[in-house]
C-alpha positions as CSV (number, residue, x, y, z in Angstrom):
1,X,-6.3,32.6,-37.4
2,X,-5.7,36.2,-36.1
3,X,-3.0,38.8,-36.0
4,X,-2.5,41.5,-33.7
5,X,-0.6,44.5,-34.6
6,X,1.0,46.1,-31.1
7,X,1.9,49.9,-32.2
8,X,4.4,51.0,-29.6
9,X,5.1,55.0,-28.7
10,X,7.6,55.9,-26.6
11,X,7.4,59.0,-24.6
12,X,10.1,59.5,-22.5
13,X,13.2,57.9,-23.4
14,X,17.6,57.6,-23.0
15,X,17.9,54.9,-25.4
16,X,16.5,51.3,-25.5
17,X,13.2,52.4,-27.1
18,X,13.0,49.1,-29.0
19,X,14.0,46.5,-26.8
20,X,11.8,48.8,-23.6
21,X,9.0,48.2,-26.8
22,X,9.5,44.7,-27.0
23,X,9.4,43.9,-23.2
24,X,6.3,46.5,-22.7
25,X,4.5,44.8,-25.5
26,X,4.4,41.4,-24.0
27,X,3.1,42.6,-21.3
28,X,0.6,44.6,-23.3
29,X,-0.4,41.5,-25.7
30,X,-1.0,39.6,-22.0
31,X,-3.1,42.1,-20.8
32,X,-4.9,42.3,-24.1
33,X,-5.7,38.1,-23.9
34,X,-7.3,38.9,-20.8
35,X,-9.8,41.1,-21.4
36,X,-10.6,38.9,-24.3
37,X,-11.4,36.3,-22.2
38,X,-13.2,38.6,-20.1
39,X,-15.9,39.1,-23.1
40,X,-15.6,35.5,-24.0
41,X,-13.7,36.5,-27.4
42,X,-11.2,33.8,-26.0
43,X,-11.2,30.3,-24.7
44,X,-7.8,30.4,-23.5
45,X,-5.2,32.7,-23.3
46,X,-2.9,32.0,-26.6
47,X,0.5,32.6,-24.5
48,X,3.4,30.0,-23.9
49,X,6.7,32.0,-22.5
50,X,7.5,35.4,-22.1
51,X,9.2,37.5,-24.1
52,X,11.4,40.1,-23.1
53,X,14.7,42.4,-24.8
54,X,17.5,44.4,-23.9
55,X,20.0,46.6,-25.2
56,X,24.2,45.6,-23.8
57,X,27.0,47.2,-25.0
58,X,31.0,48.1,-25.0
59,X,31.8,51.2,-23.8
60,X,35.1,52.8,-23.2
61,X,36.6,48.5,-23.2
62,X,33.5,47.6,-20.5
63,X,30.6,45.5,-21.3
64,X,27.2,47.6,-20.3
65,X,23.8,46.5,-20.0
66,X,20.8,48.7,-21.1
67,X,23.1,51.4,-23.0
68,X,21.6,55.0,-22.7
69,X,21.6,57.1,-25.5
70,X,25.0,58.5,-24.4
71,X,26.5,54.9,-24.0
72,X,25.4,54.6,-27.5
73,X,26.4,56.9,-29.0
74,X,30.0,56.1,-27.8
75,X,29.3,52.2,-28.2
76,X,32.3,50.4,-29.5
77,X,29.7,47.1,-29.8
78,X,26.0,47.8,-29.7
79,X,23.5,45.0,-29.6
80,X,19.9,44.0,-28.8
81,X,19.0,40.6,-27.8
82,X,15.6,39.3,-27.7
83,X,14.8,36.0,-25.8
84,X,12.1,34.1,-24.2
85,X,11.5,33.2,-20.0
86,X,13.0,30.1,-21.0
87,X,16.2,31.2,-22.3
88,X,15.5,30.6,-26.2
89,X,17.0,33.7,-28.5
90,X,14.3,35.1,-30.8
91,X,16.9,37.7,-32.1
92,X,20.5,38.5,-31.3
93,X,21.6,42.2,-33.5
94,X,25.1,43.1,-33.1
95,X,27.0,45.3,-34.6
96,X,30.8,46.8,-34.0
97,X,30.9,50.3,-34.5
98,X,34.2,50.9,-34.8
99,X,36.5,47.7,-34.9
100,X,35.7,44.2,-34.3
101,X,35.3,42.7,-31.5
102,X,36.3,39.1,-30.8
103,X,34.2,36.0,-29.5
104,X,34.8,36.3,-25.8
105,X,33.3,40.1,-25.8
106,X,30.3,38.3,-27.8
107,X,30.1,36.2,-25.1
108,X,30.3,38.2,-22.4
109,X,27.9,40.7,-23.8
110,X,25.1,37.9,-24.0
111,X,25.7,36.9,-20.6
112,X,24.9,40.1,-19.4
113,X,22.0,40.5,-21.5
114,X,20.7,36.7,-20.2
115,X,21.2,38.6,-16.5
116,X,19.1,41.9,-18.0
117,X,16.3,40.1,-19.5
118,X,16.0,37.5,-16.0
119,X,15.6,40.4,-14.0
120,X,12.8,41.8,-17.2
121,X,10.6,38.7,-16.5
122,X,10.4,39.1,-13.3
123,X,8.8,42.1,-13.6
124,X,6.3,40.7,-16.4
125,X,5.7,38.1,-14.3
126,X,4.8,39.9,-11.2
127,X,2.4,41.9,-13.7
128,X,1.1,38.7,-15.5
129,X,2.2,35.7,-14.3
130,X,-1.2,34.5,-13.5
131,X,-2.3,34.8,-17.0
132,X,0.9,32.9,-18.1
133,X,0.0,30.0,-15.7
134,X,-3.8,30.1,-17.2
135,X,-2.9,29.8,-20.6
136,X,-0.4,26.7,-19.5
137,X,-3.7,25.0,-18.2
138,X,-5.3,22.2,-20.4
């Protein structure tokens, strides 16, 4: 058993430096597997499903995805959600700033997040899709 530690910098940022961390990671980690294999470190490539985050918001009563750090600093509801290609939450942080917020805003929020992160994995999988489908080989 093996863990790998992925220490993420950002450089240039306007907020979403952790979920734009999580999402490069992945694609990072992916990149990582194959160049393992390369060297025969690796028999297969240890990946099932992508992984990908996003920030979404309320600002001024409007639901916003991918807040810059203006939006959030004005965020009425500010919340990252993590999830897989295949739809599965890994993490869903949400917090009301001011006052709270009621279940349809939830709800709205994480649909528009679902929409964000789609529209993530497509770009990870034009990237490293082909190292998804190896590691989905027997």
């Amino acid at each position: 058993e093996r863990t790998i530690w992925i220490d993420c910098d950002v450089i240039q940022a306007d907020g979403g430096t952790r979920t734009a961390s999580i999402t490069g990671a992945f694609v990072a980690l992916a990149l990582a597997f194959e160049k393992l294999r390369e060297r025969d470190v690796l028999r297969i490539i240890p990946l099932s499903d992508y992984v990908a985050a996003t920030s979404v918001g309320i600002v001024d009563g409007e639901p916003l995805l991918d807040l810059a750090y203006d939006d959030d600093s004005r965020a009425e509801v500010d919340m990252n959600v993590v999830k897989t290609g295949d739809g599965r939450f890994i993490e869903v942080q949400g917090t009301a700033e001011g006052l709270p917020f009621k279940r349809d805003a939830l709800d709205a929020l994480l649909n528009l997040a679902d929409l964000g992160i789609r529209q993530l994995i497509d770009k990870q999988r034009a990237i490293v899709g082909h190292l998804i489908a190896l590691a989905q080989q027997p």
